[in-house]
mmCIF file of the N, C-alpha and C atoms, coordinates in Angstrom:
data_MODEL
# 
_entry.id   MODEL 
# 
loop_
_atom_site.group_PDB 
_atom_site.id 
_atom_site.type_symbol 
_atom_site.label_atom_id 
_atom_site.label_alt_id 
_atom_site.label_comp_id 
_atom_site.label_asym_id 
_atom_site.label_entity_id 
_atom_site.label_seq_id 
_atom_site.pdbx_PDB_ins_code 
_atom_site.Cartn_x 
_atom_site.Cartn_y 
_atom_site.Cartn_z 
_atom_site.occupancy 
_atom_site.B_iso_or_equiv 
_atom_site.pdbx_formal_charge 
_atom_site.auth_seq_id 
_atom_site.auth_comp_id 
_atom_site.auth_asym_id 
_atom_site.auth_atom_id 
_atom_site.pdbx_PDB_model_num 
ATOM 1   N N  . UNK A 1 1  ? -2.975  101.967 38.646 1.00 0.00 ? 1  UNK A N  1 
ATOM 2   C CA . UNK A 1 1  ? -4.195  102.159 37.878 1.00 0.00 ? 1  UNK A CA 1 
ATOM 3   C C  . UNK A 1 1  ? -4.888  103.426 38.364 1.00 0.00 ? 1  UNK A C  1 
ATOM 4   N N  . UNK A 1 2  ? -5.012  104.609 37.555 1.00 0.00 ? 2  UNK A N  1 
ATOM 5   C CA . UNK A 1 2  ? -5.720  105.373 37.759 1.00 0.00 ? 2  UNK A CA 1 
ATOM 6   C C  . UNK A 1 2  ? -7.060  105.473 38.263 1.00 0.00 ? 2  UNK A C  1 
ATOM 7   N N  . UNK A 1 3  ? -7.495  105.737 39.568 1.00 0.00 ? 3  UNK A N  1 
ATOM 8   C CA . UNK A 1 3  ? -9.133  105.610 39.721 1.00 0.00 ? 3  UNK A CA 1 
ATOM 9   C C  . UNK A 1 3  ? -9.591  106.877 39.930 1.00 0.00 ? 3  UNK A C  1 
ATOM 10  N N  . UNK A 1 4  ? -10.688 106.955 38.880 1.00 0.00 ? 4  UNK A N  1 
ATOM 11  C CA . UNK A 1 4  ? -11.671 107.975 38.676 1.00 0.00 ? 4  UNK A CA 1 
ATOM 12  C C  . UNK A 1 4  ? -12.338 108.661 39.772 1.00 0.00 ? 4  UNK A C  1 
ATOM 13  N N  . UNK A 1 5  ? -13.436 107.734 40.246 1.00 0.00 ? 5  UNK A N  1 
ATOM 14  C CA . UNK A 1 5  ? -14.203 107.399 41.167 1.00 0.00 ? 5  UNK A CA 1 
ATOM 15  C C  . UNK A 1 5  ? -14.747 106.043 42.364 1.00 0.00 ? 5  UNK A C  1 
ATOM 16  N N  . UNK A 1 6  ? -15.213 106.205 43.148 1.00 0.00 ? 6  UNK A N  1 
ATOM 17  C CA . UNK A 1 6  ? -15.510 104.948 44.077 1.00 0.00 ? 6  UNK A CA 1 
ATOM 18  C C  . UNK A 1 6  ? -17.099 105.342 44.372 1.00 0.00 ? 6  UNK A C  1 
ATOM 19  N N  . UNK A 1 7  ? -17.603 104.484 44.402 1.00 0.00 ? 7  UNK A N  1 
ATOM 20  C CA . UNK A 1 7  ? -18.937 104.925 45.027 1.00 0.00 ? 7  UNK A CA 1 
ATOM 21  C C  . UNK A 1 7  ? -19.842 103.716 45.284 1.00 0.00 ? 7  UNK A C  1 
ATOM 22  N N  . UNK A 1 8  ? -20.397 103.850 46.236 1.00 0.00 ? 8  UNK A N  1 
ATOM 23  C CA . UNK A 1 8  ? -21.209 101.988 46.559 1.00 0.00 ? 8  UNK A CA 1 
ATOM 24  C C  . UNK A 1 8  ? -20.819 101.408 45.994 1.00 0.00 ? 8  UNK A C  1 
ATOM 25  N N  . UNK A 1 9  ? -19.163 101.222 46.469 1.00 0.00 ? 9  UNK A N  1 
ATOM 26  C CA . UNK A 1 9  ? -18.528 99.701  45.767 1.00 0.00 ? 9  UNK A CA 1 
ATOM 27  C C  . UNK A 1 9  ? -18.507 99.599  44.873 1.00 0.00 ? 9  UNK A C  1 
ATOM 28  N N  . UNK A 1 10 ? -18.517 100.524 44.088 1.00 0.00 ? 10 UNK A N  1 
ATOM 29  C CA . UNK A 1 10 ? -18.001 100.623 42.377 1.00 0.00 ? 10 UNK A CA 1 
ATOM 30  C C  . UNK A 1 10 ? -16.645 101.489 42.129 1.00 0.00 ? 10 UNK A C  1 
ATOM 31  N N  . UNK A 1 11 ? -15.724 100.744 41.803 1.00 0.00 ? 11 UNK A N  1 
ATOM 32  C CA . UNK A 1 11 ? -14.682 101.501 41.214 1.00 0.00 ? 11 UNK A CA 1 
ATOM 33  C C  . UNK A 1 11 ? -14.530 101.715 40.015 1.00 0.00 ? 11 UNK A C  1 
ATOM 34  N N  . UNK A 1 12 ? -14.610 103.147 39.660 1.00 0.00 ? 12 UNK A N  1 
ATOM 35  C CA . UNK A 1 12 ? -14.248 103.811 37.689 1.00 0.00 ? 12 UNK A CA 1 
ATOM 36  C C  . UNK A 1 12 ? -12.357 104.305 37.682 1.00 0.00 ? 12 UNK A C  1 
ATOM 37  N N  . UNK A 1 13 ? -12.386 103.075 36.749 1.00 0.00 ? 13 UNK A N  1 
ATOM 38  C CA . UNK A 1 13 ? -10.908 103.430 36.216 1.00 0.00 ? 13 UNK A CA 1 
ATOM 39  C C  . UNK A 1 13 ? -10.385 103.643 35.043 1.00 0.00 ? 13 UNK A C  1 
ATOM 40  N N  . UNK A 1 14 ? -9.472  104.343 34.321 1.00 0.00 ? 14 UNK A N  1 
ATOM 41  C CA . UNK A 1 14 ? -9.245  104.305 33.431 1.00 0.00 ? 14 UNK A CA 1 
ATOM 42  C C  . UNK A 1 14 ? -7.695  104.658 32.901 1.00 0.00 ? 14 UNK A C  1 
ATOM 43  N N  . UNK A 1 15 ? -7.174  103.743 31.847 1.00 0.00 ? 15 UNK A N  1 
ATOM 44  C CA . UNK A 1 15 ? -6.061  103.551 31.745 1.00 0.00 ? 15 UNK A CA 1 
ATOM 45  C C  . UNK A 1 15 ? -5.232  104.270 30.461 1.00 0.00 ? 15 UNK A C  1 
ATOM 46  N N  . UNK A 1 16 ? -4.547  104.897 30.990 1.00 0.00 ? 16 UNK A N  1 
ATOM 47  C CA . UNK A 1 16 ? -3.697  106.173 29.735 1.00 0.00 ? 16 UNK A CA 1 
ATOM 48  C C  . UNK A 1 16 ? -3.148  104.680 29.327 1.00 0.00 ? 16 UNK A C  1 
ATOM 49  N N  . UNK A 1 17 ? -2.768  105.107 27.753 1.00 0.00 ? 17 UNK A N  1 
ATOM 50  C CA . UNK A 1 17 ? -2.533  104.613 26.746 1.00 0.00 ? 17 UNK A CA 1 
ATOM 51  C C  . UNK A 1 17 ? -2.646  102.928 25.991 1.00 0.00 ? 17 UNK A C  1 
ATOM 52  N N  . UNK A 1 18 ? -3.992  102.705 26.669 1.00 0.00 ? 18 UNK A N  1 
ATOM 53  C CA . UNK A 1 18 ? -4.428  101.520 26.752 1.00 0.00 ? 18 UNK A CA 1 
ATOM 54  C C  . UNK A 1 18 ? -4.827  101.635 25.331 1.00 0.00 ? 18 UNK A C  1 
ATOM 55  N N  . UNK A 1 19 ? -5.248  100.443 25.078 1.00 0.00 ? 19 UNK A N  1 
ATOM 56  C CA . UNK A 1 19 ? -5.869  99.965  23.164 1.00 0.00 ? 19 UNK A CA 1 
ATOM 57  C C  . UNK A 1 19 ? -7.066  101.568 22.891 1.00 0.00 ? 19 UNK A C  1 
ATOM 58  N N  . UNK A 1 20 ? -7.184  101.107 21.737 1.00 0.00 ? 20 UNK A N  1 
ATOM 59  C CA . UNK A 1 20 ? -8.263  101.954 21.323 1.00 0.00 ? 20 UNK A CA 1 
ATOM 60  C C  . UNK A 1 20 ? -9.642  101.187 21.236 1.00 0.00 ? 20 UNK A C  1 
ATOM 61  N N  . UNK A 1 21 ? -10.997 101.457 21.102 1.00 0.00 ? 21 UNK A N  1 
ATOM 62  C CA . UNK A 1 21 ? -11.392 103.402 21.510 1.00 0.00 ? 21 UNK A CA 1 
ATOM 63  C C  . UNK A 1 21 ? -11.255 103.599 22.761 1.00 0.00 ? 21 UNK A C  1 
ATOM 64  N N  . UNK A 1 22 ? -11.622 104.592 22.529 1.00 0.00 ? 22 UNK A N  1 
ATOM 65  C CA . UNK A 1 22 ? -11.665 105.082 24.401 1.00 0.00 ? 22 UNK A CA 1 
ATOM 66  C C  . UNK A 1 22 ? -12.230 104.369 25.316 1.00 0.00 ? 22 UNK A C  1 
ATOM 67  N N  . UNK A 1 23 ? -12.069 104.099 26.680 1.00 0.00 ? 23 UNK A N  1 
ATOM 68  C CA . UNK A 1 23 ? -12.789 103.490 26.796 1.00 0.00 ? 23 UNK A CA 1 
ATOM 69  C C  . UNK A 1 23 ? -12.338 103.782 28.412 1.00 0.00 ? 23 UNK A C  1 
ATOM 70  N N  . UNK A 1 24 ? -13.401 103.325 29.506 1.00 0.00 ? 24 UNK A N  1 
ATOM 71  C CA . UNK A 1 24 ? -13.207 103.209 31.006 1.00 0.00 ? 24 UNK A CA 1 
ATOM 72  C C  . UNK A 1 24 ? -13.854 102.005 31.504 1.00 0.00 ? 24 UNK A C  1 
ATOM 73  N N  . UNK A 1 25 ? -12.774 101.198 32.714 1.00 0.00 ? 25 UNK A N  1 
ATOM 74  C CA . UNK A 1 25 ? -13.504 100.163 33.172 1.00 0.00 ? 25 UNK A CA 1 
ATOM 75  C C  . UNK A 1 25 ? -14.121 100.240 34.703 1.00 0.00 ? 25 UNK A C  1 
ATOM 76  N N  . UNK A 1 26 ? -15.009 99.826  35.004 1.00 0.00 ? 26 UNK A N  1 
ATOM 77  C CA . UNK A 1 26 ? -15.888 99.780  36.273 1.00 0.00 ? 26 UNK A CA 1 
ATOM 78  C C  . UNK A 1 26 ? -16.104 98.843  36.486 1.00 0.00 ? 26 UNK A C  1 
ATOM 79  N N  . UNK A 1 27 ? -15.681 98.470  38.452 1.00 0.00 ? 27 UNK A N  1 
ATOM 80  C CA . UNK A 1 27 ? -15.544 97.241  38.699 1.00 0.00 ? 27 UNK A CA 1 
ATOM 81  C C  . UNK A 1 27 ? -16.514 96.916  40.285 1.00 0.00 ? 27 UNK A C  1 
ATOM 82  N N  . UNK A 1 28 ? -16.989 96.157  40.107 1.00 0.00 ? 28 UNK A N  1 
ATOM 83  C CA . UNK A 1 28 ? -17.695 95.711  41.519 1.00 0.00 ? 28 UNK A CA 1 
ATOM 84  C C  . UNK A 1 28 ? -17.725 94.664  41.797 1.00 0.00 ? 28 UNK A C  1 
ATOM 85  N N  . UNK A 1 29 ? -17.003 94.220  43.171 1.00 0.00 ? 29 UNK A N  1 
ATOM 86  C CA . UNK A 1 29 ? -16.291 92.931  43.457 1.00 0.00 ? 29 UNK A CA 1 
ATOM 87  C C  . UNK A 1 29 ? -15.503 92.356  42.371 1.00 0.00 ? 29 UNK A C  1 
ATOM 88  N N  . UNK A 1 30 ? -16.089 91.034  41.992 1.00 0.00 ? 30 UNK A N  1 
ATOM 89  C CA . UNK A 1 30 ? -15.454 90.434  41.123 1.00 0.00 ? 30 UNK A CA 1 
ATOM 90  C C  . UNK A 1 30 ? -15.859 90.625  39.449 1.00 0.00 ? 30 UNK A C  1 
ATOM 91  N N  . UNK A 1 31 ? -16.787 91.533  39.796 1.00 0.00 ? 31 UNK A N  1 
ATOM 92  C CA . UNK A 1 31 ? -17.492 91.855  38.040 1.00 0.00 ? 31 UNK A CA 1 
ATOM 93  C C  . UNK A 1 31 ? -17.017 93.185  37.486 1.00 0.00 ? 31 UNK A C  1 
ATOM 94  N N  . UNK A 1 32 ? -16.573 92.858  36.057 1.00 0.00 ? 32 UNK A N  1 
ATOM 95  C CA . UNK A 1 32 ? -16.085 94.055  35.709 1.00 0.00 ? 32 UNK A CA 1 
ATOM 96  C C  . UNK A 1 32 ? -16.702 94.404  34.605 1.00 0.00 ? 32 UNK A C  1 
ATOM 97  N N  . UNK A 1 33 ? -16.745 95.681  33.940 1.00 0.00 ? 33 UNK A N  1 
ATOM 98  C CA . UNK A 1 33 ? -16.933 96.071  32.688 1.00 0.00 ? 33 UNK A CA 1 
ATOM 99  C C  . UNK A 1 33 ? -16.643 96.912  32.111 1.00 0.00 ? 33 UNK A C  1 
ATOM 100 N N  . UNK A 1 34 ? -16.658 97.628  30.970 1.00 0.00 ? 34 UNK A N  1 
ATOM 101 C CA . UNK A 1 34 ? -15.829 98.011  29.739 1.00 0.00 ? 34 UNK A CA 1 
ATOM 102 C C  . UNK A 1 34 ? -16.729 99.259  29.370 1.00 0.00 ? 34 UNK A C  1 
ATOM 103 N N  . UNK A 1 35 ? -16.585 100.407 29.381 1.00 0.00 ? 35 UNK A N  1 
ATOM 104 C CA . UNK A 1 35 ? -17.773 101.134 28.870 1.00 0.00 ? 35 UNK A CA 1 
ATOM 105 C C  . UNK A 1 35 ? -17.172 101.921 27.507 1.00 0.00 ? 35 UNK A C  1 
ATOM 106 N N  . UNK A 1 36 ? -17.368 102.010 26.262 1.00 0.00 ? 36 UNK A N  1 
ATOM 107 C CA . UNK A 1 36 ? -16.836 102.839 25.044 1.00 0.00 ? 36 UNK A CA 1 
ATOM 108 C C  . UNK A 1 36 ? -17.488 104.118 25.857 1.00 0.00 ? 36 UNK A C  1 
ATOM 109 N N  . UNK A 1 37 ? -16.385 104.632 25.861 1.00 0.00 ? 37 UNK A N  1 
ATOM 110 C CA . UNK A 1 37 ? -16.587 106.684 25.821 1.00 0.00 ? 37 UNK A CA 1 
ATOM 111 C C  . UNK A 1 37 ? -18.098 107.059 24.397 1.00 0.00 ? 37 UNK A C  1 
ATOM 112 N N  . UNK A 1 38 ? -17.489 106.684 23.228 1.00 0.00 ? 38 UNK A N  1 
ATOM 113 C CA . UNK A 1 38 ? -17.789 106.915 22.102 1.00 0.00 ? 38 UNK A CA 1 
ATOM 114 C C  . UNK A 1 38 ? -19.012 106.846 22.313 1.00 0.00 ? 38 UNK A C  1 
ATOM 115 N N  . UNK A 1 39 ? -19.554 105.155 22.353 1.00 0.00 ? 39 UNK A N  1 
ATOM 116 C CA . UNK A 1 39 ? -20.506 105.014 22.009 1.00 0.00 ? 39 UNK A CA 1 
ATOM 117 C C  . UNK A 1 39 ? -21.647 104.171 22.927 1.00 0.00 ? 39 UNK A C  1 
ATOM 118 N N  . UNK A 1 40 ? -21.045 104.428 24.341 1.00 0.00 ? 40 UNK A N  1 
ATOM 119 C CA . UNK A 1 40 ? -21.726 103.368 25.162 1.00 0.00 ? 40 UNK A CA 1 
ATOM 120 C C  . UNK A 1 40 ? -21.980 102.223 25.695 1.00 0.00 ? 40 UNK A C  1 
ATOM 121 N N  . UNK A 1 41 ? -21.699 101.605 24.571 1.00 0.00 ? 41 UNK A N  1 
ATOM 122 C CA . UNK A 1 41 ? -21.675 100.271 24.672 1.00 0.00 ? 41 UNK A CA 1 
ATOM 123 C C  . UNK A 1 41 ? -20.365 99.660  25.705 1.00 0.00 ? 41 UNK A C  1 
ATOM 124 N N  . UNK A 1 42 ? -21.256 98.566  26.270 1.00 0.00 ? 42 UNK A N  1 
ATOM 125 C CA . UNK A 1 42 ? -20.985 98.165  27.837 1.00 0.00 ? 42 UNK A CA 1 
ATOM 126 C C  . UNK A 1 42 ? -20.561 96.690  27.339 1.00 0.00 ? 42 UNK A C  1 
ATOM 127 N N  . UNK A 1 43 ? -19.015 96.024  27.415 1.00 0.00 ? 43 UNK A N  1 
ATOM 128 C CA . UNK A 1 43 ? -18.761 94.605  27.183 1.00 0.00 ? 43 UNK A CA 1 
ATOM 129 C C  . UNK A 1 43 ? -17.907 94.361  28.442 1.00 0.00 ? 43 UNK A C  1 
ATOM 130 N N  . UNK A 1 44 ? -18.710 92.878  28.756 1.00 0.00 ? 44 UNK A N  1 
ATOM 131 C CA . UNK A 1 44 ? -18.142 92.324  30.244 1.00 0.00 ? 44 UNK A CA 1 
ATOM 132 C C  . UNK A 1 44 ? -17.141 91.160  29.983 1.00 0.00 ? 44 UNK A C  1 
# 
């Protein structure tokens, strides 16, 4: 898995040729989430 960034326990990752839209996930501990490139919107 590609990682972006790390920072106070946040990992940004994001995955070549994963579903569409675009999109990157960010994870801390056991919580993760979904951010659209596009349009922002954040689904956990």
């Amino acid at each position: 898995m590609p990682e972006i960034s790390r920072f106070l326990g946040i990992i940004i990752r994001m995955y070549l040729r994963e579903h569409a839209p675009p999109h990157f996930h960010a994870e801390y501990g056991e919580y993760e989430i979904t951010v659209d490139i596009r349009t922002g919107v954040v689904t956990w």
